[in-house]
C-alpha positions in Angstrom: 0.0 0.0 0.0 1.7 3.3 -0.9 1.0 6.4 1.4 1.4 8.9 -1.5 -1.7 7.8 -3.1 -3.7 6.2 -0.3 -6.8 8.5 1.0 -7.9 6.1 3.6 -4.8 5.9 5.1 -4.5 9.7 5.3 -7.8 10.1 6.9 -6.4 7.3 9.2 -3.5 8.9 10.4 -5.9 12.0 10.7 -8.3 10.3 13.0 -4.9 9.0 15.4 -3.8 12.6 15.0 -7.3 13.5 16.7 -6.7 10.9 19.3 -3.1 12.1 20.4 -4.5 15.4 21.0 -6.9 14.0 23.0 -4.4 11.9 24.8 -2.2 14.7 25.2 -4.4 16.7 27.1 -5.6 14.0 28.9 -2.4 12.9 30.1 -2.0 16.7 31.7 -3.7 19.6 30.5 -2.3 21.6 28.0 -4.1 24.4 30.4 -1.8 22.9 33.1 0.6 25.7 34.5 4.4 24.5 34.3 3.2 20.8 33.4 1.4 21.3 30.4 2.9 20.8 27.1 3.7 24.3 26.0 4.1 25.7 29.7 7.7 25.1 30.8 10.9 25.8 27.9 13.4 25.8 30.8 16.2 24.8 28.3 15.6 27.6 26.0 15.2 30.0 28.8 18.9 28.9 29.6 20.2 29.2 25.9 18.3 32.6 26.2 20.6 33.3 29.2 23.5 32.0 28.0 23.2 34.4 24.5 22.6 37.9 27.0 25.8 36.4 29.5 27.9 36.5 26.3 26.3 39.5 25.3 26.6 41.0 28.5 30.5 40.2 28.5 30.3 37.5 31.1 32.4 34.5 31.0 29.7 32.1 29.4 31.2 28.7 31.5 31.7 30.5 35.1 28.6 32.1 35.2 25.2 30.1 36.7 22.2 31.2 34.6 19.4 31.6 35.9 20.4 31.8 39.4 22.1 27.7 39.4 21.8 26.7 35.9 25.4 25.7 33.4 25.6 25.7 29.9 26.5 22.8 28.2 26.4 23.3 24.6 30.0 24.3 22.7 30.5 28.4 21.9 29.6 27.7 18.6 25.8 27.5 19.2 25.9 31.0 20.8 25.3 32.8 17.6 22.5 30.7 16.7 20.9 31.3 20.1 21.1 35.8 20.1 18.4 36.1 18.3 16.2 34.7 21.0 18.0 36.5 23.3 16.6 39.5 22.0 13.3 38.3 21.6 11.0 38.7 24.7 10.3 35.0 26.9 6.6 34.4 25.4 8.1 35.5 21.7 11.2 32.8 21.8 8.6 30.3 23.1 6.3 30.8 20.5 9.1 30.7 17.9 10.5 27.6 19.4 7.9 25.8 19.3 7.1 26.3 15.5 10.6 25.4 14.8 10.1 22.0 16.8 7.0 21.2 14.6 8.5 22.5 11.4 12.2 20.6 12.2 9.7 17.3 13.3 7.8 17.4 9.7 10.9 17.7 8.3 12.4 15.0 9.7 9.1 12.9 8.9 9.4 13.7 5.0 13.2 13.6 4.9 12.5 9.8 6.3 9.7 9.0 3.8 11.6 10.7 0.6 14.6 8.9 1.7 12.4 5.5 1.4 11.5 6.1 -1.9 7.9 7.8 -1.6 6.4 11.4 -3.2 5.9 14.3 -2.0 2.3 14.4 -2.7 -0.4 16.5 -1.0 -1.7 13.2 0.7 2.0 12.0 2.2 2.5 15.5 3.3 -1.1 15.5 5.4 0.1 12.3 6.6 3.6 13.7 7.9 1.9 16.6 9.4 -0.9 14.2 11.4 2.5 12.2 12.5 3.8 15.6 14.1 1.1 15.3 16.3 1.0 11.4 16.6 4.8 11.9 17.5 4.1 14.2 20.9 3.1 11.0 22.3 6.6 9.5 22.3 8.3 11.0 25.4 11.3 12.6 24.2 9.4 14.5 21.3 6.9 15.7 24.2 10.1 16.5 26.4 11.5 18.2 23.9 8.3 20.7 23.2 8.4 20.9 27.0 11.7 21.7 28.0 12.2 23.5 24.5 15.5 21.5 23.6 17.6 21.7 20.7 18.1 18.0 19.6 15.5 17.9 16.9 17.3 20.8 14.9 20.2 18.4 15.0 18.6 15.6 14.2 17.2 17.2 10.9 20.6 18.8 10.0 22.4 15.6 10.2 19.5 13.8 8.5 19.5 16.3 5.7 23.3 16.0 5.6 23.7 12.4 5.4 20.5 11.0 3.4 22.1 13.5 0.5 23.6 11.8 -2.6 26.7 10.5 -1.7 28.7 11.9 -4.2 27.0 16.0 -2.8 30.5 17.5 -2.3 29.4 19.2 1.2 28.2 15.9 2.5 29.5 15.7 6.1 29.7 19.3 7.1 26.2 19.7 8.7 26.9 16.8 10.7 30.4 18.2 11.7 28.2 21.7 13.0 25.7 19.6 14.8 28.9 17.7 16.6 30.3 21.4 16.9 27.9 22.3 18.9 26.7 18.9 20.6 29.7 16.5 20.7 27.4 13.1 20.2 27.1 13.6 16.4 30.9 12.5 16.1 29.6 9.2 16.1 28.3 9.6 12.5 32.3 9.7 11.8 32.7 6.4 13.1 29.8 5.3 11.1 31.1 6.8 7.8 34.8 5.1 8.2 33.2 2.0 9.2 30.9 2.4 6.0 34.0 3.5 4.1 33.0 6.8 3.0 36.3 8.5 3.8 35.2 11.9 2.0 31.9 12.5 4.3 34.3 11.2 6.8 37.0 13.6 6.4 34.4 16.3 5.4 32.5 16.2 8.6 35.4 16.4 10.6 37.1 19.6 8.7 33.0 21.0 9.5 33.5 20.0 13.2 37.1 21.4 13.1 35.9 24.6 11.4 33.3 25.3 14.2 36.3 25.2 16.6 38.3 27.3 14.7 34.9 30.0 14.1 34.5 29.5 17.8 38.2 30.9 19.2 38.1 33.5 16.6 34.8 35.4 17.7 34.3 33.7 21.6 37.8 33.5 22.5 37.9 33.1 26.5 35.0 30.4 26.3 36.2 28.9 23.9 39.3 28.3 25.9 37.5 26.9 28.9 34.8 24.7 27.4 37.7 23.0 25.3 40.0 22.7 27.7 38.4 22.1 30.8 34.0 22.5 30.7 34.1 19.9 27.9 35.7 16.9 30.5 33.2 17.6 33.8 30.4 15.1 32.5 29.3 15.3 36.0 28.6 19.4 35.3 25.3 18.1 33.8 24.1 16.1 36.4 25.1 13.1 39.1 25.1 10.2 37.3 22.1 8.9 39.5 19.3 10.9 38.2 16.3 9.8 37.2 15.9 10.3 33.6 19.2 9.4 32.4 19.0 7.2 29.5 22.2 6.4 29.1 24.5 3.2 29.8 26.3 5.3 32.5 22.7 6.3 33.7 21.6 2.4 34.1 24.9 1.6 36.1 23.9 4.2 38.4 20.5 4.3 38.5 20.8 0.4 38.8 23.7 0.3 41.1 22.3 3.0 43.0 25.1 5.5 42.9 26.7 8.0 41.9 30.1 7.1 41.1 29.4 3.8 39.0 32.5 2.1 37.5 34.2 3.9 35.4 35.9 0.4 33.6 32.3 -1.1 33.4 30.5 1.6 32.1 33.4 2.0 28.8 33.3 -1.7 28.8 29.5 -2.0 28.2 29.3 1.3 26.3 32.1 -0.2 24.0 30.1 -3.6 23.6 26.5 -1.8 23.0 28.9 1.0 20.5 29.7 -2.1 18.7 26.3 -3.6 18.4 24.2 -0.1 17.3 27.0 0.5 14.8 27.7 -3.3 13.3 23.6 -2.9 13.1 23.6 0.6 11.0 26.6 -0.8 8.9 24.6 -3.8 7.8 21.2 -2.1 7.6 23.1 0.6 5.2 24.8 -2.7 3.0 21.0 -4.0 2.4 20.2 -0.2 1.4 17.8 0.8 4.5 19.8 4.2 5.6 17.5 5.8 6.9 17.4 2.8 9.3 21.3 2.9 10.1 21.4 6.5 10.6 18.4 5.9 13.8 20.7 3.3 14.8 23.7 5.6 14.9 21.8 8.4 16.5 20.3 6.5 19.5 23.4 5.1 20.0 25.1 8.3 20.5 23.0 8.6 23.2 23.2 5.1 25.3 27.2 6.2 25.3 27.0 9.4 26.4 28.0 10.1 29.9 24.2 11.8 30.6 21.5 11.4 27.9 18.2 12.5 28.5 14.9 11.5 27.5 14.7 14.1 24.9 18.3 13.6 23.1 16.2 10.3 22.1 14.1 11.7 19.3 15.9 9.6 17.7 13.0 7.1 17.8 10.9 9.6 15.3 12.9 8.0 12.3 13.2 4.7 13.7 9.3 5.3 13.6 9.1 6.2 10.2 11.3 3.0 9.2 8.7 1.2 11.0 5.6 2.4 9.3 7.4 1.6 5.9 8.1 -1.9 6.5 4.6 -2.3 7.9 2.6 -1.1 4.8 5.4 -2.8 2.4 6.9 -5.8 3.8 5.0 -9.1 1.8 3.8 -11.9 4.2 1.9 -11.5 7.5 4.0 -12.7 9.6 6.3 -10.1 9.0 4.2 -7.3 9.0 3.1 -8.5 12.2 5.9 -8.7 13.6 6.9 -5.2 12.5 3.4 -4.5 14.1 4.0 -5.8 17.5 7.3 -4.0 17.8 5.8 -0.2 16.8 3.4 -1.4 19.6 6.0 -2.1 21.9 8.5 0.3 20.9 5.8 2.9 21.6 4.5 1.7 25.1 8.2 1.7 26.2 8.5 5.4 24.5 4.9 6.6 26.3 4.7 10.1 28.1 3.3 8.1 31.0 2.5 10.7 33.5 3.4 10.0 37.5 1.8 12.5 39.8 3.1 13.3 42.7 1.6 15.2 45.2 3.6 16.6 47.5 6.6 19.4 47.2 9.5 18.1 45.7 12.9 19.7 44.3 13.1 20.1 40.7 15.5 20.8 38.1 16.1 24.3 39.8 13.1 25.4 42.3 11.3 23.6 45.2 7.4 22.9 43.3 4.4 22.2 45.3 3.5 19.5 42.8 4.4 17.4 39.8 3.6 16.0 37.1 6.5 13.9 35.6 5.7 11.8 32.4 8.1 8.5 31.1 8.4 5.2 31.5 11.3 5.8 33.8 9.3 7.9 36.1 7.3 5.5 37.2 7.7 4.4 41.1 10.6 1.9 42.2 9.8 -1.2 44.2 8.3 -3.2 41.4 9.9 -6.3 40.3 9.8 -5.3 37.0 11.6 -1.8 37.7 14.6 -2.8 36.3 13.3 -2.9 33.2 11.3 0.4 33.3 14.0 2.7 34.3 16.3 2.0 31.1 13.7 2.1 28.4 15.6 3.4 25.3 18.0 1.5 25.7 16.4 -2.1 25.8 14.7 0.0 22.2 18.4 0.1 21.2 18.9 -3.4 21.9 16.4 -4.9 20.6 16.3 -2.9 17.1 19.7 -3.7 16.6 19.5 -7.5 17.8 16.8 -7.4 15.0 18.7 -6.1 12.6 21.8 -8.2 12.7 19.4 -11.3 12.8 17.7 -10.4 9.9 19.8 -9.2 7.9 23.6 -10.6 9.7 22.7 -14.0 9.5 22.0 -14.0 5.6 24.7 -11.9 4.2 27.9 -13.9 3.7 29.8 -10.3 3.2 29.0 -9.7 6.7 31.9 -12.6 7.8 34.1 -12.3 5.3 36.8 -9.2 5.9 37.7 -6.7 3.2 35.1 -7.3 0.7 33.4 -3.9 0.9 30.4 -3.0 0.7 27.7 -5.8 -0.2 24.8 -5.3 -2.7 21.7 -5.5 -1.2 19.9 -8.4 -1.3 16.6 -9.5 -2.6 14.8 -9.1 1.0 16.2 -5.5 1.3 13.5 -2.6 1.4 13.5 0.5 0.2 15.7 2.5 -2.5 18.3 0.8 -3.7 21.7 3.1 -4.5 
């Protein structure tokens, strides 16, 4: 069934796009003050503050923003950020929040182009009802609600890298979205490993040149994040937060501490590095890169010292991937299968909400309430808890255990050293390069 030309499936996807709304609201208010979806932006209010410290002449790395806050990102991302600085708080949310659904619909089409479907009127009303279908998964509501950046990224470097491999720039939007968030370098890995030395060596001259643009117009900041900011992944947060998706976040969260192993954490962050990319390499050999690149992206975030629900909207193309293999895929079975796991996938990824009702310290103020939504919010003491508090990452697991079965077991390429890149095979899906 194609979803260019199918009119039942766009009023479909309509009718779920109805339903999330609902949801939404039902799950907190939109009316909700602080807790609803649109009532928060804390992140953005700090990127705001971080654009006036500069602005103000302040060292950007030294100074705590809004009265205990840090900032994270590199000096690049500064100039990005001014112009919300000059805009007042209720115009940069507003803005914001367009860009999230505009970067999000992008994202969506980029993913169904990239499988081989048109841009007709009907796939574009389905893309926009999947905007909304999307706020369901928690980090796409987190990131409306915090008002992150990751989506922007995630857009750039999917723009970047679904290009035609022989676009001369390929590489260099990745390399900025690394400049300014150091995760992306793991597309580097994934090129070399892929053998595409020129994105390879293109994304790091980008990543190198954001450096370089950095010293030469922030100069002092520069120096400190570089050399010093850039090493404290405890600046963030402990280790032992809830909410921390990453492998370092289940060792502590699990382990109940805040100091977990150093050796064990690299250890299993090398082991789960090695099965998200061996997954996105043979996913791109069978043509499904749209499929690899998800891979590479979530990975980013298991191995990241502090990853946060929202740095996983990485699941929105992993999504999309889904949905094509569901409508294309021949046999039942399959398709069922396919089913079961965007069922699965999306329970484990569900803004489930977890009220609690007395005053408790949050992010940066005592609240008289809250409201906290994800799987990983839920109450400890359960014997299934250990399960619930590392959601993404069993995703991760899973996806990429899939993967190599599928696909792995049946490409003879796959065991045999230094015979480049396969051609995909007959059960591949998708556009063939």
């Amino acid at each position: 069934m194609k979803l260019e030309r199918s009119t039942p499936l766009l009023v479909l996807f309509g009718i779920l796009a109805a339903l999330a709304i609902w949801a939404q609201n039902a799950i907190i208010p939109f009316t909700t003050p602080r807790w609803g979806l649109f009532d928060y932006q804390l992140d953005l209010d700090v990127y705001r503050a971080g654009a006036r410290a500069v602005l103000d002449g302040e060292p950007l790395y030294r100074v705590k923003l809004l009265g205990q806050m840090d900032y994270t990102y590199a000096p690049i991302s500064i100039p990005f950020l001014i112009p919300f600085a000059w805009m007042s708080a209720q115009a940069a949310h507003t803005v914001w929040v367009i860009g999230i659904f505009a970067a999000l619909y992008g994202v969506i089409m980029l993913g169904f182009r990239s499988l081989g479907h048109r841009s007709t009127w009907r796939l574009r009303g389905i893309a926009a009802s999947l905007v909304i279908i999307s706020t369901l998964l928690e980090p796409v509501r987190s990131t409306i609600w915090f008002g992150q950046i990751n989506v922007f990224l995630m857009l750039l470097i999917l723009w970047d890298l679904l290009r035609d491999e022989k676009s001369v720039l390929r590489g260099a939007g990745t390399g900025l979205a690394a400049g300014i968030k150091l995760t992306p370098l793991l597309f580097a890995v994934y090129l070399v490993a892929i053998r595409q030395w020129k994105a390879a060596a293109t994304l790091a001259g980008g990543f190198a040149a954001t450096i370089a643009v950095g010293f030469a117009v922030l100069p002092r900041d520069s120096w400190d994040y570089w050399t010093g900011t850039l090493f404290d992944a405890d600046r963030v947060a402990a280790p032992q937060t809830t909410g921390n998706q990453s492998i370092r976040g289940a060792l502590a969260n699990l382990g109940h501490t805040d100091t977990p192993s150093t050796l064990a954490w690299l250890v299993l962050a090398g082991l789960v590095a090695l099965l998200g990319l061996g997954a996105a390499v043979l996913a791109h050999r069978h043509g499904q890169e749209l499929l690899a690149l998800s891979l590479v992206g979530m990975t980013s975030c298991a191995v990241s010292p502090v990853a946060w629900g929202h740095h996983w909207v990485w699941l929105l193309p992993l999504l999309i991937v889904a949905l094509h293999l569901l409508l294309t895929l021949p046999g039942v079975l399959a398709r069922g299968l396919v089913g079961a796991g965007i069922v699965g996938g999306f329970l484990l990824a569900f803004p489930w909400r977890r009220y609690i009702s007395h005053a408790i310290w949050y992010v940066n103020e005592s609240v008289p309430d809250a409201q906290l939504t994800g799987l990983f919010m839920r109450p400890r003491g359960h014997w299934y808890w250990c399960f619930t508090v590392q959601p993404y990452n069993l995703i991760l697991v899973a996806v990429a255990v899939a993967v190599i079965v599928v696909y792995g077991l049946r490409d003879r390429s796959w065991r045999v050293p230094g015979r480049g890149r396969a051609q995909p095979s007959d059960d591949a899906v998708g556009p063939r390069r």
